[in-house]
Each structure stands twice: as structure tokens, then as C-alpha cells.
C-alpha positions in Angstrom: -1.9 16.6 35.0 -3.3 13.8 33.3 -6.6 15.5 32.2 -4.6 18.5 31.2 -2.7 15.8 29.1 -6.0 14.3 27.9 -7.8 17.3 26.8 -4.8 18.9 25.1 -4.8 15.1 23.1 -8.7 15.6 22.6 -8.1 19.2 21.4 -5.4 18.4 18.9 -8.1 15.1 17.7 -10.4 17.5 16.9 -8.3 20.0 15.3 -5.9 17.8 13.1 -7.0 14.2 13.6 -5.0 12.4 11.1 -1.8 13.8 12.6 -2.7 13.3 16.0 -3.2 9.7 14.7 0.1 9.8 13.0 2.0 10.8 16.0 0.1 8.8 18.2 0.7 5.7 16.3 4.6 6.1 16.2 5.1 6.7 19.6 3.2 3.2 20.6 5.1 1.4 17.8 8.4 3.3 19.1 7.2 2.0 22.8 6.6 -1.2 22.0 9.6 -1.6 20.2 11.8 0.0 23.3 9.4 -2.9 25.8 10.8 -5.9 23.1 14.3 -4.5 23.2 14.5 -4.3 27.1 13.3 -8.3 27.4 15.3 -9.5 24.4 18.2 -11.3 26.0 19.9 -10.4 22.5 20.0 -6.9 23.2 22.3 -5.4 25.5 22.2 -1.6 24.0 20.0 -0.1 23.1 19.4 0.1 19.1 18.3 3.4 18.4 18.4 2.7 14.4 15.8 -0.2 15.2 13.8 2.2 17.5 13.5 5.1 14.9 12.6 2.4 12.1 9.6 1.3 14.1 8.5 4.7 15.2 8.5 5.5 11.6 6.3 2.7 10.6 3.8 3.5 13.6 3.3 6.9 12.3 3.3 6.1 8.6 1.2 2.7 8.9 -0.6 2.2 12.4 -1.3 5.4 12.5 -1.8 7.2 8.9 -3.3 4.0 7.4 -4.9 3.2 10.8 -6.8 6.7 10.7 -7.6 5.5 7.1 -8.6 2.3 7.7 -11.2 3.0 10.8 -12.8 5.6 8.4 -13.3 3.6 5.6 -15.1 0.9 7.7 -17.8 3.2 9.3 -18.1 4.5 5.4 -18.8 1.1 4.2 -21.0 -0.5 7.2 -21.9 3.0 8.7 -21.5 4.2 12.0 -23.7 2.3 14.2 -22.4 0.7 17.3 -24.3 -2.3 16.8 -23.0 -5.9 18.0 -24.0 -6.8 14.4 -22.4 -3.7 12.7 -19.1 -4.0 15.0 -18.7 -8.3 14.0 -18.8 -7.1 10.4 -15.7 -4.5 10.9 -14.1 -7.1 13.4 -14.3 -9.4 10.1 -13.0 -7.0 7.8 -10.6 -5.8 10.0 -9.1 -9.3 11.1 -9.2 -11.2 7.9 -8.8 -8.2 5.5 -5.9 -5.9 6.7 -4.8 -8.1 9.7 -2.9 -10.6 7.5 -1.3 -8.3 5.4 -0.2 -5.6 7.8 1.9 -8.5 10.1 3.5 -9.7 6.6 4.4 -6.1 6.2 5.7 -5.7 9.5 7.7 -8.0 9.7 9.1 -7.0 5.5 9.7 -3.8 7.1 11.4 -5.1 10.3 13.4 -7.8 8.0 14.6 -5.1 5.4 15.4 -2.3 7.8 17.5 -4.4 10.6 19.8 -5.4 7.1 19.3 -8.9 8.0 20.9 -12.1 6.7 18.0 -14.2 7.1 15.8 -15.0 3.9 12.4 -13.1 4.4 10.4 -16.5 3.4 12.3 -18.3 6.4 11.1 -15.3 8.6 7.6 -15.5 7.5 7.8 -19.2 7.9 8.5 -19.2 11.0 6.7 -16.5 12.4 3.3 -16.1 10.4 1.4 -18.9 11.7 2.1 -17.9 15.3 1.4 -14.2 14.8 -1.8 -14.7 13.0 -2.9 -17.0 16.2 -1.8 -14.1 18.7 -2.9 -11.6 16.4 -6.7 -12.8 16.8 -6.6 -13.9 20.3 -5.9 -10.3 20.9 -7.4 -8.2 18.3 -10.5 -9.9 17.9 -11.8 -9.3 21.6 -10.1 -5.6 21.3 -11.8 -4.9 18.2 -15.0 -5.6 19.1 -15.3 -4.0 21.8 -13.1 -1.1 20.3 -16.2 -1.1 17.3 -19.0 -1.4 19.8 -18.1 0.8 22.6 -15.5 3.3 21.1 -16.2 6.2 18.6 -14.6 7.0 15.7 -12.3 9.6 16.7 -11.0 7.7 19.4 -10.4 4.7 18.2 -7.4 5.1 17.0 -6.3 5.8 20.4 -8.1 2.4 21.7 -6.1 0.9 19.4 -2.7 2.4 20.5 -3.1 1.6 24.0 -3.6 -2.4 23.0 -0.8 -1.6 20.3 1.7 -1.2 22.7 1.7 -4.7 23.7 1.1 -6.0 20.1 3.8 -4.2 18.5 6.7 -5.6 21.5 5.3 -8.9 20.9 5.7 -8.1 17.1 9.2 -6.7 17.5 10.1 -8.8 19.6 9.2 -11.9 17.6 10.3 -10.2 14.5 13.8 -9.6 15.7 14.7 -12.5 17.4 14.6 -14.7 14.7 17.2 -12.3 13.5 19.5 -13.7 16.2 
């Protein structure tokens, strides 16, 4: 079952990888955001309006720009999986898009839960710690994602470390709405 799953997945990479990315990427978000709703104490139903925002910014952003984003770095370094090659993308990819795709997370979180809170006091309170978490996870993940992983599939990589990123991102996100 699971290698019938796998080389349907494989198949559909090949054949339309950008969408397979896509979908891919909002079903982890979308996962991740239904792990942070279960272990929020705030949360005693299930908020399906929440879910379907963050399965929409998994496919537009982790996914579509993800798929983007991986492709542009073996443009610009090239394709080797060197452990000098893979510390450049880690760079790149930590202190280039890193910083900017958790302030837009949490914009997008902010502006589609219709919250009280003043987006500054959000990203006040929540930035420094993110950024910390964000590199004790993504850096190791990265590397080895760069080093070890090829193109097509990192994406994927990247989704199976997403899940717990993006329900420690939701769940720190929408908590301070509380």
C-alpha cells in the first residue's frame, strides 16, 4: 500500500511537479495546523476556517514558492551535492527567505483569524523565539535536505519536517491570539 502510494506520488512529481509540490505543501501546512489545534488548550472545536486558511497558504507559499525557491538555488550555486555547495543554500535559505516567510506567516495567520491583537505586538512577541526554533530545526534539515536529497524531492523532505514546523508555527501564532 505504501509503495503503491509512493510511486503514484513519484509519478505525479515527474509528470506535474509544481502541482504535486502545491498539493503537497497544503496538506502538511493543513496537518500541522490540525496537530497545533488538537494541543491548544484554547481550542475545544475544531476551526475549520483556520484549517482551510493554512492549507491555503501551504499550497500557495510552502509549496508553490517552495518549488520555486529550491529551483532557484541549484540555478544559482548549481546542483552539486557538495557539503560546500549545500552550506551555501543552507545560508541562503536560512538568512534569505527564512526570516521573511515566518513574518509572513504569522501576517497571514494574524489577518485571516480577524484578530484583535496589533500585528507589531504579535511579531514582538513571537519573532525572536521563532527565528531561534526556526534554525535549530531548519538548519540541520536543510543541510542534510541539500546534501543528500535531490531536487525533485526535496520539496517532499521538506514537508515531512514541515509538519512539525508549521504546528509549532500555528500553534505559537494563534495562541497569542488568546
Amino acid at each position: 500500500m505504501f509503495r503503491k502510494l509512493l510511486n503514484s506520488y513519484l509519478h505525479q512529481l515527474e509528470a506535474r511537479p509544481m502541482l504535486t509540490k502545491m498539493i503537497s505543501g497544503g496538506v502538511v501546512v493543513g496537518l500541522g495546523d490540525a496537530i497545533a489545534q488538537r494541543i491548544s488548550p484554547h481550542y475545544k472545536k475544531f476551526d475549520k476556517d483556520r484549517f482551510l486558511s493554512m492549507i491555503t497558504y501551504g499550497f500557495l507559499v510552502s509549496g508553490g514558492i517552495g518549488h520555486l525557491w529550491f529551483r532557484g538555488l541549484d540555478k544559482y550555486f548549481g546542483n552539486s551535492m557538495t557539503i560546500k555547495n549545500s552550506i551555501k543554500k543552507v545560508c541562503a535559505d536560512q538568512f534569505i527567505i527564512a526570516p521573511p516567510e515566518i513574518v509572513f506567516f504569522l501576517w497571514w495567520s494574524h489577518y485571516t483569524s480577524q484578530s484583535t491583537h496589533s500585528f507589531t505586538d504579535l511579531i514582538k512577541a513571537t519573532l525572536p523565539s521563532l527565528l531561534v526554533q526556526n534554525y535549530a530545526i531548519w538548519i540541520p534539515s536543510q543541510f542534510a535536505n541539500f546534501y543528500y536529497i535531490p531536487e525533485q524531492h526535496r520539496v517532499l523532505f521538506m514537508c515531512a519536517i514541515c509538519v512539525v514546523w508549521f504546528a509549532i508555527l500555528s500553534f505559537t501564532s494563534h495562541e497569542f491570539e488568546n
